[in-house]
C-alpha positions in Angstrom: -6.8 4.0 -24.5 -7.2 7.5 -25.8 -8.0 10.4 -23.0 -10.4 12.0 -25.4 -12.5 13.0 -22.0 -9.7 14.2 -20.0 -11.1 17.7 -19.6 -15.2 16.3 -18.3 -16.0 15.6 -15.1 -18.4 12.8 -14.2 -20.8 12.6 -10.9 -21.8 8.9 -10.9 -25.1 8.9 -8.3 -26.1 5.2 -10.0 -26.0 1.7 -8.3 -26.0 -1.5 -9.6 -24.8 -2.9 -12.8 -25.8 -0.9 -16.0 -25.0 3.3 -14.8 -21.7 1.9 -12.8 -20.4 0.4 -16.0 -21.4 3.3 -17.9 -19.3 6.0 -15.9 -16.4 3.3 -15.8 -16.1 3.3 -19.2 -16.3 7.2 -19.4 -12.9 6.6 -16.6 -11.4 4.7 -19.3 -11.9 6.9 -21.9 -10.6 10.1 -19.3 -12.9 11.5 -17.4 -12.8 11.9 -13.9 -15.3 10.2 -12.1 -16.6 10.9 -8.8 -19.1 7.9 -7.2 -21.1 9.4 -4.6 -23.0 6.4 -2.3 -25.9 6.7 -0.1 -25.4 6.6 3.6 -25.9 2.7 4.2 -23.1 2.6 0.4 -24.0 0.7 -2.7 -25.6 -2.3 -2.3 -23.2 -4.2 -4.5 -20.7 -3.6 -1.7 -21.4 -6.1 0.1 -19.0 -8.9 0.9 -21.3 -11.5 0.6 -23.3 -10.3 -2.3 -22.4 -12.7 -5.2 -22.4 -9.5 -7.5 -19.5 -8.7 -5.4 -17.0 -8.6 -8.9 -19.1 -6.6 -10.7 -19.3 -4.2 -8.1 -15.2 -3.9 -8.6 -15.2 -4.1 -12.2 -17.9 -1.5 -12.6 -16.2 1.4 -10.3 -12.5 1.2 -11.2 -11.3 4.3 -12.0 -13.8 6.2 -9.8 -13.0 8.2 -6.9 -15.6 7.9 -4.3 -17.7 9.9 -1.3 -20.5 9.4 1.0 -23.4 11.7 1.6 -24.6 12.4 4.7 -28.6 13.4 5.2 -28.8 16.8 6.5 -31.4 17.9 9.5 
């Protein structure tokens, strides 16, 4: 596919299905994507969540981080 968004940079903060896809497909078209997950990680995570695939699908070509609360 064509990196048309090579030059943007993504911060993904969205869990679930709809804003995970979303910023996937702004990786596929270039852009870098950076997921950043609660402390406890995105609830799709799980390993026994049945949305377990979408949870794949949806954040391929991400790179991701934790947050840590401060105080």
């Amino acid at each position: 596919m064509n990196r048309l968004l090579r030059q943007i940079s993504v911060l993904d903060m969205t869990e679930g299905v709809a804003g995970p896809c979303a910023a996937s497909l702004l990786g596929d078209m270039g852009a870098s994507v950076i997921k950043v997950e609660r402390p406890e990680g995105d609830w799709g995570r799980g390993s026994e969540d049945p949305l377990r695939p979408y949870f794949v699908a949806n954040n391929k070509n991400k790179r991701c981080s934790g947050v840590t609360p401060c105080g």
